[in-house]
PLY file of the C-alpha trace (Angstrom):
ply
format ascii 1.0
element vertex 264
property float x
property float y
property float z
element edge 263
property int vertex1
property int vertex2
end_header
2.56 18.43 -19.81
3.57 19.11 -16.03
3.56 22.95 -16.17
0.35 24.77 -15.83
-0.65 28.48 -15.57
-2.34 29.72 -12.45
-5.23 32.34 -12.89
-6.61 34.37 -9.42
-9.79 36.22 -8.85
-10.15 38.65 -6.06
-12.79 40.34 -4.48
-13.53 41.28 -1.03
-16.05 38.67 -0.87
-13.84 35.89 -2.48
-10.31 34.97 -3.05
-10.15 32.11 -5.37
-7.23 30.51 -7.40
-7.57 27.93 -10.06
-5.71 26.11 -13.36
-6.09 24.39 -16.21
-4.45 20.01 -15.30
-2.94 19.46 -18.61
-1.89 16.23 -17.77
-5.26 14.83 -17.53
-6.58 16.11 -21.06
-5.44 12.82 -23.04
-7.85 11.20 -19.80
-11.13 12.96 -20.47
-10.59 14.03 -23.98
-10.82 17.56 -22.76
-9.63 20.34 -20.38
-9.75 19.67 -17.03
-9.32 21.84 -13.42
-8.01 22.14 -10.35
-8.96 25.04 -7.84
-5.64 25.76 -5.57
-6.78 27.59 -2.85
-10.31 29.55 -2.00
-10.89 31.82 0.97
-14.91 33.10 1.40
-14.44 36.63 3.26
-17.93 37.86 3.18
-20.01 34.28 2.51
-23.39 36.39 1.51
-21.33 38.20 -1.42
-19.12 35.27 -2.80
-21.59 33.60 -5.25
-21.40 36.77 -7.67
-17.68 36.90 -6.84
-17.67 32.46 -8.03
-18.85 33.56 -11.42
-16.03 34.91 -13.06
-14.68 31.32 -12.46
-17.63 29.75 -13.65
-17.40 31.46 -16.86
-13.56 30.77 -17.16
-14.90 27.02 -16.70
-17.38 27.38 -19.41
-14.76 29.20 -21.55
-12.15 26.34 -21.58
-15.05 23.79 -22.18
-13.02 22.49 -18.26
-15.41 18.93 -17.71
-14.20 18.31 -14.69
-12.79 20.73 -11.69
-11.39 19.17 -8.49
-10.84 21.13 -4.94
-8.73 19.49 -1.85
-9.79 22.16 1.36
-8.44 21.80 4.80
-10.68 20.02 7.26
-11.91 23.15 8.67
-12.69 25.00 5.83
-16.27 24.14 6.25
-17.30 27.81 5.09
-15.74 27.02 1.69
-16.87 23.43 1.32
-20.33 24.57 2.14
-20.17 27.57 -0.44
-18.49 24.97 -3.01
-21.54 22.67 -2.68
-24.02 25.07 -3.41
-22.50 26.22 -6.47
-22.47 22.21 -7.63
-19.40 20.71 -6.04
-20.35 17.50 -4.74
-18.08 15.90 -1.61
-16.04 12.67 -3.02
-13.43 11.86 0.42
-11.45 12.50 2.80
-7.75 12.09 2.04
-5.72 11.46 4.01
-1.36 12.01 4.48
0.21 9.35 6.97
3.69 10.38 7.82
6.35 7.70 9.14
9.66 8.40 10.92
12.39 5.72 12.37
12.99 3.63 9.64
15.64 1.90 11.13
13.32 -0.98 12.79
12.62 -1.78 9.18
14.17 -4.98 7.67
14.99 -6.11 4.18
13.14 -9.02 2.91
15.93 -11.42 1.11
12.78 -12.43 -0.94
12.50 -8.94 -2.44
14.33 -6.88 -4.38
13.58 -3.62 -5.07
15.09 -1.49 -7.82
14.65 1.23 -10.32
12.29 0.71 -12.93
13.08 0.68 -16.35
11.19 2.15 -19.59
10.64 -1.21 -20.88
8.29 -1.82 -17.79
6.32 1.47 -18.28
3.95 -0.79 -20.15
3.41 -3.94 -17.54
3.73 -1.39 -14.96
0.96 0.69 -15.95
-1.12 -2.14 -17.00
-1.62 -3.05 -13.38
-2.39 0.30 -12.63
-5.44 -0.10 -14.93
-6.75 -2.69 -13.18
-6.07 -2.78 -9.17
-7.53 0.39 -8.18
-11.16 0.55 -6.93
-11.45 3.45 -4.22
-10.10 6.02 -5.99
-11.93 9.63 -6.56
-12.63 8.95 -9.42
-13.25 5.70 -9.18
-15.90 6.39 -6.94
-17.70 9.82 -8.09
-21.08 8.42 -9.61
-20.23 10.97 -12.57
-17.03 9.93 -13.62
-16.90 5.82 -13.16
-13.54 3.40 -13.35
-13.30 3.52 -16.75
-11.64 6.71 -16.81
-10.51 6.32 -13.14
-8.45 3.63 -14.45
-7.44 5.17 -17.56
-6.21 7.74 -15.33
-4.23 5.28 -12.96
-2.45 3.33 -15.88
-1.59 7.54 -17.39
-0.11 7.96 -14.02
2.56 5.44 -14.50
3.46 6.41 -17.90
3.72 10.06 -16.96
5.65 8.87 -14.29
8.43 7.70 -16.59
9.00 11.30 -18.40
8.51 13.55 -15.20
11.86 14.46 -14.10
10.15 14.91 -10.08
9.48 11.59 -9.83
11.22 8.00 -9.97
9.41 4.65 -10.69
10.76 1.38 -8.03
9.53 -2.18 -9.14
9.46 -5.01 -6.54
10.58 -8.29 -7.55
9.98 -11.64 -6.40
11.73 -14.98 -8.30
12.44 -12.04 -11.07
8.56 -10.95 -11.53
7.31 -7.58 -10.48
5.28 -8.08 -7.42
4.82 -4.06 -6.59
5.66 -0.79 -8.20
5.90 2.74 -6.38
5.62 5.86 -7.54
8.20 7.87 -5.77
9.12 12.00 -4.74
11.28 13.25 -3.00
10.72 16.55 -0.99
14.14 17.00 0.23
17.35 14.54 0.36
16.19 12.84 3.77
11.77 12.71 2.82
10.10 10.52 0.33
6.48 10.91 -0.91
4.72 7.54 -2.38
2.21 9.27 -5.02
1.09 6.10 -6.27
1.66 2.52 -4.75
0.15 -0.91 -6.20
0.71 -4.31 -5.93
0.35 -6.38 -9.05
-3.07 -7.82 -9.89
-4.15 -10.92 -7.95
-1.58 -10.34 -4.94
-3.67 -8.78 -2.85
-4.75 -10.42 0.63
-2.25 -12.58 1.47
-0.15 -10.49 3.73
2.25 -10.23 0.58
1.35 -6.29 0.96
2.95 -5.86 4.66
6.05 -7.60 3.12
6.42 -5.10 0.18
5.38 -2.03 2.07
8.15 -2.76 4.93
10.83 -4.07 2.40
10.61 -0.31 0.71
11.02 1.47 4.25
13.87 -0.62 4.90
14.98 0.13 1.30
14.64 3.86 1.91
16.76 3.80 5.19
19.39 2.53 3.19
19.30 5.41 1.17
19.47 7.52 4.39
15.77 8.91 3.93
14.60 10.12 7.92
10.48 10.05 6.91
8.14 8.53 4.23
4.72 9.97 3.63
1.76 9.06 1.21
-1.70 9.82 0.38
-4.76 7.79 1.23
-8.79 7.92 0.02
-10.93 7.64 2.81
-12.72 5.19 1.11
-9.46 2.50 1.28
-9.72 1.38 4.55
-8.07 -1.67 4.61
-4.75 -0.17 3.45
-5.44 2.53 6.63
-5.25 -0.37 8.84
-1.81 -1.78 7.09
-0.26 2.08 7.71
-1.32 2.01 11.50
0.19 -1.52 11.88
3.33 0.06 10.43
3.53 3.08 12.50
2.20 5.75 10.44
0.62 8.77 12.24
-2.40 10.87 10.24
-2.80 14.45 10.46
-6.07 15.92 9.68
-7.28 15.11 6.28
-8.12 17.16 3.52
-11.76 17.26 1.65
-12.02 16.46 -2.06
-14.66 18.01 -4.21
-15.70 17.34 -7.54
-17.55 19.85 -10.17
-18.70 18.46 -13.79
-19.63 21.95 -15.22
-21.18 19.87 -18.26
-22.69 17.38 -16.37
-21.66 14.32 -15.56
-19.34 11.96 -17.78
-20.74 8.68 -17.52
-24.00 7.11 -18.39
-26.39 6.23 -15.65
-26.27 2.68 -14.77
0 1
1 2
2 3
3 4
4 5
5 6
6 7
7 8
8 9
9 10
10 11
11 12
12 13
13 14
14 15
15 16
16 17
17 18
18 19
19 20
20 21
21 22
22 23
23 24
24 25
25 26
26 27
27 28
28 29
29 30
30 31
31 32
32 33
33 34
34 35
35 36
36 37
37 38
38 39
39 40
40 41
41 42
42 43
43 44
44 45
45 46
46 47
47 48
48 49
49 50
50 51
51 52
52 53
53 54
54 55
55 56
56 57
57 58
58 59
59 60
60 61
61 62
62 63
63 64
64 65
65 66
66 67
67 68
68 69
69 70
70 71
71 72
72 73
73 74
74 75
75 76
76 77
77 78
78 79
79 80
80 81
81 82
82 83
83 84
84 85
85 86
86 87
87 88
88 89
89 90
90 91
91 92
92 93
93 94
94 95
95 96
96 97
97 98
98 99
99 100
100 101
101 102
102 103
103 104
104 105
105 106
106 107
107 108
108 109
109 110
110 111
111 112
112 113
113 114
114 115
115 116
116 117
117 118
118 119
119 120
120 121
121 122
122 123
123 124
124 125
125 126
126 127
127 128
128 129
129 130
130 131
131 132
132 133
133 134
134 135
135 136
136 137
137 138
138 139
139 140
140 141
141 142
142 143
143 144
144 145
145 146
146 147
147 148
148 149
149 150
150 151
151 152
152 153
153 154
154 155
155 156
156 157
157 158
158 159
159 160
160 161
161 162
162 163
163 164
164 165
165 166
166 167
167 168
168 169
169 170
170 171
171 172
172 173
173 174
174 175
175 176
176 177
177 178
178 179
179 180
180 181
181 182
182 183
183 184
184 185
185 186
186 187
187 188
188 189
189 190
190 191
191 192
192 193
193 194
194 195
195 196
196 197
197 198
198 199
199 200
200 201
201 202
202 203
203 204
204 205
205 206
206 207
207 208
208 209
209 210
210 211
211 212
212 213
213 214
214 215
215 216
216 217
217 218
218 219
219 220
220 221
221 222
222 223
223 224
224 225
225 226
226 227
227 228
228 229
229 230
230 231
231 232
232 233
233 234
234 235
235 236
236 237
237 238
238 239
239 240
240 241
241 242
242 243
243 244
244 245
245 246
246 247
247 248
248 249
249 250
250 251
251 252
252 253
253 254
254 255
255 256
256 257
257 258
258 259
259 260
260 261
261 262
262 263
């Protein structure tokens, strides 16, 4: 489910690389895309050049192709529109170093999750997420923005590059986190929630600081994550906390079908 096959199409107008998300096809009942990278060398000669990839979309029956670009590829996320792509966020990867003014919480413990939570785990995921891409793209909805979220989780369990941490408070999971790890001293948070109902009450600051302080125990240097620019209020809880934000990348979405929800 995690490996995929990248295609490339060159030209001298357009350099383009793409593949086939297999782990999203149980999601949308169908093949989904991502496009890797795309470079627009001569912008008047790159829509020809876009259709080989168009038809490979049509092809695999793809219903859905994503694109992340660098902030300044405004040449490519211009091009991308025109051919359909439609501009969902920003997103954002706050970095955090020092970990060491970090303290536990004797009120939480965090530990390794085990397969009999996969299913409690990923049942918040289903329900606490509101601002993601998905979530958001008028074409897609929440339904399958959470199906996707509560997916996450359980893939999470089998994927040998990432670990699952639970939070507990008075024995009940409070918070789960989705965990990488670059290199020995670097952890990524690819997904973060607290349980349903928690939010608002400062319970969040608690968590988020009890698993730096949990990470500097394990000797990790830097923790990074990714953020919608659409969540704002969990921007302002990483700037409390020290995080710095490079530039963002853009998301764009593509329904070569048309879009997969009914209009409201």
């Amino acid at each position: 489910m995690f490996n995929y096959v990248e295609e490339r199409s060159e030209s001298n107008a357009l350099s383009i690389t793409y593949h086939l998300t297999p782990w999203d096809e149980p999601i949308f009942e169908g093949n989904t895309a991502a496009i890797a990278s795309i470079h627009v060398r001569v912008e008047k000669d790159a829509a020809p050049a876009f259709e080989s990839f168009r038809n490979w979309c049509m092809q695999n029956q793809t219903k859905l192709v994503s694109c992340r670009l660098a902030q300044d590829q405004l040449t490519e996320c211009g091009f991308l529109e025109r051919q359909g792509f439609r501009f969902i966020e920003l997103n954002y990867r706050p970095i955090v170093v020092g970990l060491s003014r970090f303290s536990d919480d004797t009120e939480i413990t965090i530990c390794e999750a085990l397969p009999e939570d996969c299913g409690e785990i990923s049942g918040f995921a289903e329900q606490i997420f509101t601002t993601g891409r998905l979530h958001v793209d008028p074409q897609i909805g929440p339904e399958i923005g959470n199906r996707r979220y509560g997916m996450w989780v359980e893939n999470a369990f089998s994927n040998p590059n990432q670990s699952v941490l639970k939070c507990l408070m008075e024995g009940c999971i409070i918070a789960f986190f989705v965990v990488e790890q670059p290199t020995p001293v670097s952890r990524f948070w690819s997904l973060i929630g607290l349980a349903p109902g928690l939010g608002g009450h400062g319970l969040g600051r608690r968590v988020w600081q009890a698993m730096l302080a949990f990470h500097h125990r394990e000797g990790v240097e830097e923790v990074s994550t990714s953020i919608s620019s659409h969540n704002v209020a969990v921007h302002n809880l990483y700037v409390s906390l020290g995080f710095r934000f490079p530039a963002p990348s853009i998301t764009l979405h593509w329904c070569p079908f048309g879009a997969l929800r009914s209009p409201a």
